[in-house]
GUNU-398487 format. One record per residue (C-alpha): chain; x, y, z; residue number from 1. Coordinates in steps of 0.25 Angstrom, whole numbers. Example, Ala and Ser with C-alpha at 12.3 -4.5 7.8 and 13.67 -1.06 7.14 Angstrom:
GUNU-398487
PT;A;49;-18;31;1
PT;A;55;-4;29;2
//
This chain:
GUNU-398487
PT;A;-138;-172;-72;1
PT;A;-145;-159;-69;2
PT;A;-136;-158;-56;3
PT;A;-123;-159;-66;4
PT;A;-132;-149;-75;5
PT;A;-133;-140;-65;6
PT;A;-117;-140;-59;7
PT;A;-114;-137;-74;8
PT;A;-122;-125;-76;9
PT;A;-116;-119;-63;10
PT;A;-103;-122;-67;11
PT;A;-105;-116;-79;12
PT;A;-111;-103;-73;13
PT;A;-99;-103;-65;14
PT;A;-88;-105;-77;15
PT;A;-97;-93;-85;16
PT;A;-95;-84;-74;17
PT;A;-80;-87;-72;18
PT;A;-77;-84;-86;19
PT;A;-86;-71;-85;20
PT;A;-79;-67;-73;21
PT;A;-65;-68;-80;22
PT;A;-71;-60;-92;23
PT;A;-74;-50;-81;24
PT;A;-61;-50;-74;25
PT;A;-54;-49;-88;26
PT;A;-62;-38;-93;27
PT;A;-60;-30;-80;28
PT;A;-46;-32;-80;29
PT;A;-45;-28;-93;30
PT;A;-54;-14;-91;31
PT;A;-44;-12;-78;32
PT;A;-31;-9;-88;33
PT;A;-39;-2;-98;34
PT;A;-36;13;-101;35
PT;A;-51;18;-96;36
PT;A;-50;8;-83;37
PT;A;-37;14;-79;38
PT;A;-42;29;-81;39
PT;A;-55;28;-75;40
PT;A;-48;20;-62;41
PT;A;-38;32;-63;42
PT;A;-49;42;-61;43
PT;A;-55;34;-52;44
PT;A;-43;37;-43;45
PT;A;-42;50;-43;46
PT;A;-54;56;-36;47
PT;A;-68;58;-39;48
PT;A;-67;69;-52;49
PT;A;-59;58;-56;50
PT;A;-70;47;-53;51
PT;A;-81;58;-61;52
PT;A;-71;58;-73;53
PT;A;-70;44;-72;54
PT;A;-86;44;-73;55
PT;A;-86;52;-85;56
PT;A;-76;43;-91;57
PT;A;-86;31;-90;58
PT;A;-100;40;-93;59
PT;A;-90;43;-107;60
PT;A;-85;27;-109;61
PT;A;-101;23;-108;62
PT;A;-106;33;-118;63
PT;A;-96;29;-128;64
PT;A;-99;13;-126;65
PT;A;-112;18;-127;66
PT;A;-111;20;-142;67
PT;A;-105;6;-143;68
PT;A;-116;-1;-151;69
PT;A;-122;-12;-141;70
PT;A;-118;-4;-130;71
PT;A;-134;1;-128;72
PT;A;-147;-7;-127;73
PT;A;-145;-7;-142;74
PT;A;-134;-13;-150;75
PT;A;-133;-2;-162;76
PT;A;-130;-9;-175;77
PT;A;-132;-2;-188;78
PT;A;-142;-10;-199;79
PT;A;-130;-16;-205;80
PT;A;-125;-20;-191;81
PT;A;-138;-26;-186;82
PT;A;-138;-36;-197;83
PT;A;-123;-41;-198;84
PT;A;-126;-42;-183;85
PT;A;-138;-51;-185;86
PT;A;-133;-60;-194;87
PT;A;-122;-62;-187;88
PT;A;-130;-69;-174;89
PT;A;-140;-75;-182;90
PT;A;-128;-82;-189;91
PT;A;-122;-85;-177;92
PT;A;-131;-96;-171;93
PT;A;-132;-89;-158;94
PT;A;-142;-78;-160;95
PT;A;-155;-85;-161;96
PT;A;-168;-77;-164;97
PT;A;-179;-87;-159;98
PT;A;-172;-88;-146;99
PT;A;-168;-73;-143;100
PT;A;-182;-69;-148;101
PT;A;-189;-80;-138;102
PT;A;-179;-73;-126;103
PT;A;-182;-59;-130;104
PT;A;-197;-56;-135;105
PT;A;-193;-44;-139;106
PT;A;-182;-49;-150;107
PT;A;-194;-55;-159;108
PT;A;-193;-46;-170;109
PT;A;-179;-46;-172;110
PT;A;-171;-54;-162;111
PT;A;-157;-54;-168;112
PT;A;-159;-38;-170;113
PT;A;-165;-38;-156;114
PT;A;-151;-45;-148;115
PT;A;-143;-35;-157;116
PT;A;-147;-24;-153;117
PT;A;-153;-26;-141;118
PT;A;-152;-41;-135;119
PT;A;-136;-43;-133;120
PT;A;-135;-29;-127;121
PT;A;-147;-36;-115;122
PT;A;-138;-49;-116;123
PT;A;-149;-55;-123;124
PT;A;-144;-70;-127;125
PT;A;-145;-71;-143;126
PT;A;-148;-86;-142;127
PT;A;-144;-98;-133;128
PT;A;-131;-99;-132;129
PT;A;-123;-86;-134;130
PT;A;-125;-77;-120;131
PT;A;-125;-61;-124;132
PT;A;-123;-58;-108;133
PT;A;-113;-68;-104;134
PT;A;-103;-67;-118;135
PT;A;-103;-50;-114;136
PT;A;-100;-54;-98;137
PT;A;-89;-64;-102;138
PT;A;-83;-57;-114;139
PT;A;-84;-40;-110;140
PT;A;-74;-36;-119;141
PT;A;-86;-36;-129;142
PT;A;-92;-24;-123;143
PT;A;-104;-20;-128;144
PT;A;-105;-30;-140;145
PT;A;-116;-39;-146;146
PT;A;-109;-50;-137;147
PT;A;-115;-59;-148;148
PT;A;-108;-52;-159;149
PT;A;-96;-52;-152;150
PT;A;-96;-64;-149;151
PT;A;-97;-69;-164;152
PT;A;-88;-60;-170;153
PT;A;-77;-59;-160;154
PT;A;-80;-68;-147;155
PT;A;-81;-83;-154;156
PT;A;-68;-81;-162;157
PT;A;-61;-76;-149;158
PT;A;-68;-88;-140;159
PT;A;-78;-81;-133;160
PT;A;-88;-90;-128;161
PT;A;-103;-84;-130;162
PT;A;-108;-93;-120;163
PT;A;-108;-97;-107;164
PT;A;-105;-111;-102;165
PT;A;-118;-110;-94;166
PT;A;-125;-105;-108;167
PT;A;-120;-117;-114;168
PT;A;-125;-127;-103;169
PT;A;-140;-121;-105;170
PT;A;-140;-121;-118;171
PT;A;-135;-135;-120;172
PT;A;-141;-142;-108;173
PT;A;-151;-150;-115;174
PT;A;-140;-156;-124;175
PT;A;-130;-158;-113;176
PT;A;-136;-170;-107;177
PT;A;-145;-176;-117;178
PT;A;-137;-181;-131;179
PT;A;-148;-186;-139;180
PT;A;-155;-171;-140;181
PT;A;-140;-165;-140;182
PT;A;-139;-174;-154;183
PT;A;-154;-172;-158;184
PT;A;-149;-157;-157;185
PT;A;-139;-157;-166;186
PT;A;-145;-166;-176;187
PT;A;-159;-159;-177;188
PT;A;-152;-143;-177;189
PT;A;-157;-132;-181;190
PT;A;-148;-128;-192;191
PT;A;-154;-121;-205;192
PT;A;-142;-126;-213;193
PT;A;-141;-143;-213;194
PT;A;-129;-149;-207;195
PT;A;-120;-153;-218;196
PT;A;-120;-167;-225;197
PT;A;-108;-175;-231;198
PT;A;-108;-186;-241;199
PT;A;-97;-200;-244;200
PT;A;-86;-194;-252;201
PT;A;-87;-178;-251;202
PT;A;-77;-170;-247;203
PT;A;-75;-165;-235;204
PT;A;-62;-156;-227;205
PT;A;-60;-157;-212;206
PT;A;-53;-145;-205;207
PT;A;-47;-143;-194;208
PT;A;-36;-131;-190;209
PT;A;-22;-139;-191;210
PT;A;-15;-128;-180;211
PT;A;-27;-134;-171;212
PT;A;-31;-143;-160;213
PT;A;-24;-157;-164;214
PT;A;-38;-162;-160;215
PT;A;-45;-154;-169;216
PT;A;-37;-160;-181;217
PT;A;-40;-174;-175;218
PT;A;-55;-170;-177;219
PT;A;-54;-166;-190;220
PT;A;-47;-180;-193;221
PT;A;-55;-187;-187;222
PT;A;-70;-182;-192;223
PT;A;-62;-179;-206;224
PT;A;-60;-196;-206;225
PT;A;-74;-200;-201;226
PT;A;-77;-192;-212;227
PT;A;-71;-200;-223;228
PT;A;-77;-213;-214;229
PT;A;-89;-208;-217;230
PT;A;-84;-206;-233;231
PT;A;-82;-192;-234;232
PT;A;-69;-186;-241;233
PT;A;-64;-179;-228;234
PT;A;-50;-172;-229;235
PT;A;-43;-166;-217;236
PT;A;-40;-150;-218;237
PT;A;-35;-140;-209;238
PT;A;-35;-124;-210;239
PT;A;-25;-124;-222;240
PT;A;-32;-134;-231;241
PT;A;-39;-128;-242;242
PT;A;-55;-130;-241;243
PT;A;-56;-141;-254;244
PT;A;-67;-136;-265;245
PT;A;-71;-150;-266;246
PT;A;-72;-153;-250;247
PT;A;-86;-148;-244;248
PT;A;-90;-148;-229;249
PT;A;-77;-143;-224;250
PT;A;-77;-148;-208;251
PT;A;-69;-139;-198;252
PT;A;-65;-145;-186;253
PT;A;-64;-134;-173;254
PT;A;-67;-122;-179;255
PT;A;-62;-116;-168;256
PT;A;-49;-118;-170;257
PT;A;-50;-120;-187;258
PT;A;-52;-108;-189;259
PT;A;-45;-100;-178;260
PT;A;-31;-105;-180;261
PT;A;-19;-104;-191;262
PT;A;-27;-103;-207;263
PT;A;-40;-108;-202;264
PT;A;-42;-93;-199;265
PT;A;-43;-91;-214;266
PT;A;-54;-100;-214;267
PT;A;-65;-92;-204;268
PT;A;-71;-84;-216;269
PT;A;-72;-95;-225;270
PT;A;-84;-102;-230;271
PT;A;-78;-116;-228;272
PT;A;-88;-116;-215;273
PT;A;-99;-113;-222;274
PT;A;-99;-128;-226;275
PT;A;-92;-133;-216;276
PT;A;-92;-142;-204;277
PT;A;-86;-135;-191;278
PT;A;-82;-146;-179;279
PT;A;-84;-141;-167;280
PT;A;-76;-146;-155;281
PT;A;-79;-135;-145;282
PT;A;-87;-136;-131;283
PT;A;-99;-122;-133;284
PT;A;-94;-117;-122;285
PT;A;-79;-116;-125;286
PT;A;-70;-105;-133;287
PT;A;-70;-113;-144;288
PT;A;-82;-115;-146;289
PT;A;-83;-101;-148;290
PT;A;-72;-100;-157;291
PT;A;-79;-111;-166;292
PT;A;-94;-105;-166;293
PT;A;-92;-94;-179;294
PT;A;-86;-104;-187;295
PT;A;-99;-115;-181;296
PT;A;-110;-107;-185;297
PT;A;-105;-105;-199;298
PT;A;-102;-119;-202;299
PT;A;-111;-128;-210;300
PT;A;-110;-138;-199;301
PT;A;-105;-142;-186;302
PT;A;-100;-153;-179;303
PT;A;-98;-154;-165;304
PT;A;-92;-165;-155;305
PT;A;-102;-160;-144;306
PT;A;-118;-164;-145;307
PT;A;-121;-152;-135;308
PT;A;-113;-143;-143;309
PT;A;-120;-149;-158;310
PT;A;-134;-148;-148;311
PT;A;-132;-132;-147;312
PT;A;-126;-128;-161;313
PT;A;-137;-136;-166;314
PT;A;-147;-128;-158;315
PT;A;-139;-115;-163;316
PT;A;-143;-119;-176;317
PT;A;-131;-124;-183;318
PT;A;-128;-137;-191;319
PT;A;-122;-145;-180;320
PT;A;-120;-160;-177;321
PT;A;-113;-167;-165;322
PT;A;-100;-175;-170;323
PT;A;-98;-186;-161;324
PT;A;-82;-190;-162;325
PT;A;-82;-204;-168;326
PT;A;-74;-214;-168;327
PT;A;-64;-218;-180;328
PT;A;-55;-229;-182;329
PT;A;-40;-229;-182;330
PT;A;-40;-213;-180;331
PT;A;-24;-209;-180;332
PT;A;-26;-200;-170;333
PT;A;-34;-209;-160;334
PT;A;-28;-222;-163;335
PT;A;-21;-229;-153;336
PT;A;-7;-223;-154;337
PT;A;5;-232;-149;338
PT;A;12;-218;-145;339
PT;A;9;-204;-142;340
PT;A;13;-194;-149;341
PT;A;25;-184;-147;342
PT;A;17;-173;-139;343
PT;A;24;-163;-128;344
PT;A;11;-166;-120;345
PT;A;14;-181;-117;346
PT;A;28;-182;-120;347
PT;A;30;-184;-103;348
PT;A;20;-197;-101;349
PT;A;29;-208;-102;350
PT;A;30;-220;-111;351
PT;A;19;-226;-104;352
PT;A;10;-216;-109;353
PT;A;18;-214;-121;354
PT;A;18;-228;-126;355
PT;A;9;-238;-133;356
PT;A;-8;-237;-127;357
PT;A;-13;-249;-124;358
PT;A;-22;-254;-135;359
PT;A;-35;-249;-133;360
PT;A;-44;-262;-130;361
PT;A;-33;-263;-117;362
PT;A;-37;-260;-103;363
PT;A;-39;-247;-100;364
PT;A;-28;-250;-88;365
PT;A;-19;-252;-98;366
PT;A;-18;-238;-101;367
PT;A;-7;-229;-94;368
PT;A;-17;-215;-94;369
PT;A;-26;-218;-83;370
PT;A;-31;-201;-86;371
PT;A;-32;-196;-99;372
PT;A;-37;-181;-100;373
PT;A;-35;-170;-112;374
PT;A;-41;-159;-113;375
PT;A;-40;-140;-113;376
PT;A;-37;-136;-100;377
PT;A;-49;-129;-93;378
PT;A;-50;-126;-78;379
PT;A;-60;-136;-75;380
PT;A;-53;-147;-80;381
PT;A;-38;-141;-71;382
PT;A;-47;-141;-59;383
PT;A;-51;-156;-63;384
PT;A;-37;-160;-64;385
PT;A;-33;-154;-52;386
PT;A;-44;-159;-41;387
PT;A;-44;-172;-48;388
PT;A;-28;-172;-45;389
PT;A;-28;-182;-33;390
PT;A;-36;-193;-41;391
PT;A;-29;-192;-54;392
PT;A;-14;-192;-47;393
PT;A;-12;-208;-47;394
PT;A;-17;-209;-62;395
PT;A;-10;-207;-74;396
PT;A;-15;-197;-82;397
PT;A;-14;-186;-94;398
PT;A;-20;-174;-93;399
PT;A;-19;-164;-102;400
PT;A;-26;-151;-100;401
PT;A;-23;-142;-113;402
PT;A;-21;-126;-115;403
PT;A;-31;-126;-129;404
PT;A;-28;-112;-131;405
PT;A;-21;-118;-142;406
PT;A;-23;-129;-151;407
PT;A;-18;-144;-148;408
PT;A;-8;-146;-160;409
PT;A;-1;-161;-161;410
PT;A;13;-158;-156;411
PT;A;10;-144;-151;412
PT;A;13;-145;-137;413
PT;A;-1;-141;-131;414
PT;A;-9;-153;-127;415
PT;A;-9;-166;-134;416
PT;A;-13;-169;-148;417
PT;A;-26;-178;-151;418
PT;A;-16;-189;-153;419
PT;A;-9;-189;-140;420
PT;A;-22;-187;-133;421
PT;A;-28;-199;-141;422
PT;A;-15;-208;-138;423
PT;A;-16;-203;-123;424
PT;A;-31;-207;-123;425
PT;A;-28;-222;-127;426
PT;A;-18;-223;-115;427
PT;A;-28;-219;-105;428
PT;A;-37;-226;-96;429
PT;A;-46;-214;-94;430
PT;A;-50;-201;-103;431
PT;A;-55;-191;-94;432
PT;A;-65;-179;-98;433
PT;A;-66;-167;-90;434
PT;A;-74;-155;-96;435
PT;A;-68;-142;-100;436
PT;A;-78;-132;-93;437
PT;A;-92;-134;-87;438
PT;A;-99;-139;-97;439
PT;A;-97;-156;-98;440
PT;A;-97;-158;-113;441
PT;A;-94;-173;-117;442
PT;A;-79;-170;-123;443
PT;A;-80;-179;-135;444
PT;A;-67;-178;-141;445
PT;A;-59;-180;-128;446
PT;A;-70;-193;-124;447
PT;A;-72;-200;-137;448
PT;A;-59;-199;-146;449
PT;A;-51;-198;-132;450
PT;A;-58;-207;-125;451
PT;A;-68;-217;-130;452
PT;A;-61;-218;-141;453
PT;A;-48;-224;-135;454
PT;A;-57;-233;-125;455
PT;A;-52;-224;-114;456
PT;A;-61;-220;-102;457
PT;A;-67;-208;-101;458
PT;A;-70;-203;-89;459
PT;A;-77;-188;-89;460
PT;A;-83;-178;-82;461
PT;A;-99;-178;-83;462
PT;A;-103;-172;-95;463
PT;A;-112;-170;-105;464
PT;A;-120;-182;-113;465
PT;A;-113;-186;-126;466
PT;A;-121;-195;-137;467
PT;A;-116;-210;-135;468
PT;A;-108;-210;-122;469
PT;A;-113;-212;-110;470
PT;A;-107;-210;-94;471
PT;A;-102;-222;-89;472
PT;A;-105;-231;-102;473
PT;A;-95;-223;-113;474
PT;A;-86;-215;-103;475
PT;A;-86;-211;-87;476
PT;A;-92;-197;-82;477
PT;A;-92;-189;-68;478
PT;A;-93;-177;-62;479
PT;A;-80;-170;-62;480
PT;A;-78;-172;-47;481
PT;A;-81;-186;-48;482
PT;A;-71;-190;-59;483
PT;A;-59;-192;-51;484
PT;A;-64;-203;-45;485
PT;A;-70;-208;-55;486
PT;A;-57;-209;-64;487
PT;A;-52;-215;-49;488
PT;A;-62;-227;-49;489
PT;A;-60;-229;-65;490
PT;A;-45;-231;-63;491
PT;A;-44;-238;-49;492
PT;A;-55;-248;-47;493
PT;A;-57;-262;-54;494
PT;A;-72;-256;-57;495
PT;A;-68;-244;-62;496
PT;A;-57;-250;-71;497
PT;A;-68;-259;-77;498
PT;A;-77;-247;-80;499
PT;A;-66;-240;-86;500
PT;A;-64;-250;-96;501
PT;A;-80;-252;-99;502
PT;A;-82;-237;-100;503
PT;A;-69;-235;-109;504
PT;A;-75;-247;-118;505
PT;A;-88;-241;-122;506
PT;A;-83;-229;-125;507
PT;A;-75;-234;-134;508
PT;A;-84;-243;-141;509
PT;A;-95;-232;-141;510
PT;A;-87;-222;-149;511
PT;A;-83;-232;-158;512
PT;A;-98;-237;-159;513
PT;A;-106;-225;-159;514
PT;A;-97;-214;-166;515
PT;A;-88;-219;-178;516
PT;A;-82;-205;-185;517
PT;A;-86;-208;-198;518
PT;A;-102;-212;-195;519
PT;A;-102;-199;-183;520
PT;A;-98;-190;-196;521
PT;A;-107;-197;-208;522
PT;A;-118;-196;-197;523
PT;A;-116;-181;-196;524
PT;A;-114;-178;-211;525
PT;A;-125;-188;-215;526
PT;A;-115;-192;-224;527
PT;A;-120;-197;-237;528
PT;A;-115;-210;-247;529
PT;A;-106;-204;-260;530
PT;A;-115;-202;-272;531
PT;A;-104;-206;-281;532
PT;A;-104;-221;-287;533
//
């Protein structure tokens, strides 16, 4: 495992310095058809007193961005300025005194005062995570900023990453491979401000943005119905439902999208968050993610579908708990569903597909997918696809790889719907996991409600540990050059066949065993018995 540890960290080295050398190429081109460009390159042209004035030019653009405050060694903020400054970091989560004092001796007295002025201007790192040096080098449009103020004023709403995949893969190395102190972490956090408790019978609303991802709105169904198992008074909201006087704990489900998209852009400003529950759905290391970390750090509390992600917040210092996407019976959207629905995306597959799925106690055989993967469509996975196009030729398989610079909508024509991906994972033999990027998260969502859940195989790329499933005990797992054959043996050989159905068997009873929605939720909100008699 410290040999995969190891390929990880140089392919992320490699994917941070691709993305910094298309920020380069961007700025440069940009620079190139700019006013200045064009009339220094002109002087440049034309002969050497040209080529002086051109000097001058610059020596006159320098001593005006000298006067740019954080241009120098020292940022210049008035007292006013220094303060708002400071409050903003500290609140952030990602300025941490303790550590940037322990990095920089000579920040005791003062730390938050000491990167203001002086630190971010060296590239000094305001605490683990964030990376002063790398967001100025990926994002130069910034110029001479606090890249740190930048990056929560403007840069999160806009989708800049303040981190790089290589950052994230130090920082959450001791999590990524051993799940008990990833839990541990986000149980026993370091949070001032206690994670929010719920009793039987109070009143709760759960949001999500109804011009969003169809999945999203499945979530907020979903933990809004192991909600009421778990006997609290759960109503489903979107962005144009009125927040209810008598309903506390508001839950937001992907505040990336919630409030980004149609009214829930009214919603940013209002205090609804300050005792409320945000569900976060992202990976740390994507544009999302970033989207979804101002309206994280002001919440009362979060939930999140990844321990490693729960494992860093909680280190952060914010009220955090891992949600581990249970099982609940007779869900309408993950039910067995005799027919697909009406969607652009699968219209063409044919009545074999189209039809009735086999009950799910049937042989896997019986099932007319033999490949099932859907998911946004990244590079990595493209390249999978492609050298993986020999083996995968005589299978039947659906592969969906999705454009998600938009939201899925039901009937939208982008992608499919949580309930055509549901009905097309109970006809499959096998649900493939491929990761997004470098970094091998566990992908809940798509291995659990799209997998384990239908007693479909999953067969992934190795990854990351996840609390209750094991490798070749709940699903299957190898390197990315390996799965080809892998998924080859499973479908061909009597002894694959036989695993196939073993494998697919205990996943399924594991999830139904070990995560029901409605205990995973009163677990979380050490929900309490109704005082009323």
């Amino acid at each position: 495992m410290d040999d995969f540890y190891s390929q990880k960290e140089l392919e992320a080295k490699l994917a941070d310095e691709t993305l910094r050398a298309n920020a380069l190429a961007a700025e440069l081109e940009a620079m190139r058809g700019s006013p200045s460009w064009q009339a220094v390159e002109l002087m440049r042209l034309k002969g050497k007193g040209a080529q002086k004035l051109a000097a001058v030019f610059r020596s006159v653009a320098v001593f005006f961005l000298r006067l740019v405050p954080g241009y120098g060694l020292r940022s210049r903020f008035d007292k006013n300025g220094l303060l708002r400054a400071k409050e903003v970091i500290q609140a952030s989560k990602l300025f941490d005194p303790d550590w940037y004092a322990q990095q920089n001796s000579d920040a005791a007295a003062d730390p938050a005062t000491h990167f203001l002025q002086m630190g971010a201007h060296a590239d000094l790192d305001p605490g683990p995570l964030f990376e002063t040096g790398w967001y100025r080098r990926t994002n130069p449009d910034i110029g001479t900023q606090n890249p740190l103020l930048h990056f929560l004023e403007v840069g999160a709403g806009e989708g800049r990453c303040g981190w790089s995949t290589e950052r994230v893969l130090t920082v959450q190395k001791p999590y990524f491979l051993d799940c008990g102190r990833a839990l541990t972490a986000a149980s026993n956090q370091k949070s001032e401000q206690a994670f929010p408790r719920m009793r039987a019978g109070q009143r709760v609303q759960v949001f999500a943005n109804s011009k969003g991802n169809s999945f999203f709105l499945h979530i907020r169904d979903m933990v809004c119905r192991g909600l009421a198992q778990a006997g609290v008074a759960a109503e489903i909201a979107d962005e144009t439902t009125p927040i209810s006087a008598g309903a506390t704990t508001p839950i937001i489900i992907a505040p990336h999208e919630f409030f980004y998209l149609g009214a829930g852009v009214k919603l940013v400003d209002d205090p609804i968050l300050s005792h409320g529950i945000c569900v976060n759905t992202e990976q740390i290391q994507t544009p999302w993610f970033a989207r979804a970390f101002p309206f994280l750090t002001k919440a009362a509390g979060i939930l999140d579908f990844c321990v490693q992600n729960a494992a860093l917040v909680a280190d952060m210092g914010l009220p955090v708990r891992f949600l581990n996407p249970g099982f609940l019976a007779n869900d309408p959207v993950l039910g067995l569903q005799d027919k697909l629905p009406d969607e652009s995306a699968i219209q063409s597959f044919g009545d074999v597909i189209l039809g009735p799925p086999p009950v799910r106690e049937a042989a896997l055989n019986d099932r007319p997918i033999d490949i099932l993967f859907v998911g946004a469509q990244t590079p990595r996975r493209a390249r999978f696809f492609a050298d993986a196009a020999s083996v995968l030729a005589d299978k039947k398989c659906v592969i969906q790889l999705t454009d998600m610079s938009r939201p899925i909508i039901d009937g939208g024509g982008v992608g499919v719907s949580a309930l055509a991906y549901a009905g097309l994972s109970q006809r499959a033999k096998i649900q493939l996991n491929i990761h997004q990027g470098v970094l091998p998260y566990f992908e809940w969502h798509r291995m659990t409600w799209h997998g384990f859940w239908h007693r479909t195989a999953v067969v992934a790329e190795t990854g990351f540990c996840a609390p209750g499933y094991k490798p070749g005990q709940h699903f299957f797992e190898d390197d990315l050059e390996k799965l080809p054959q892998l998924i080859d043996w499973l479908l061909k050989s009597k002894d694959g066949g036989q695993e196939l159905e073993r494998v697919a068997s205990n996943g399924y009873r594991q999830l139904r065993v070990q995560a029901p929605m409605g205990q995973v939720l009163a677990d979380i909100f050490q929900i309490e018995p109704s005082q009323s008699k």
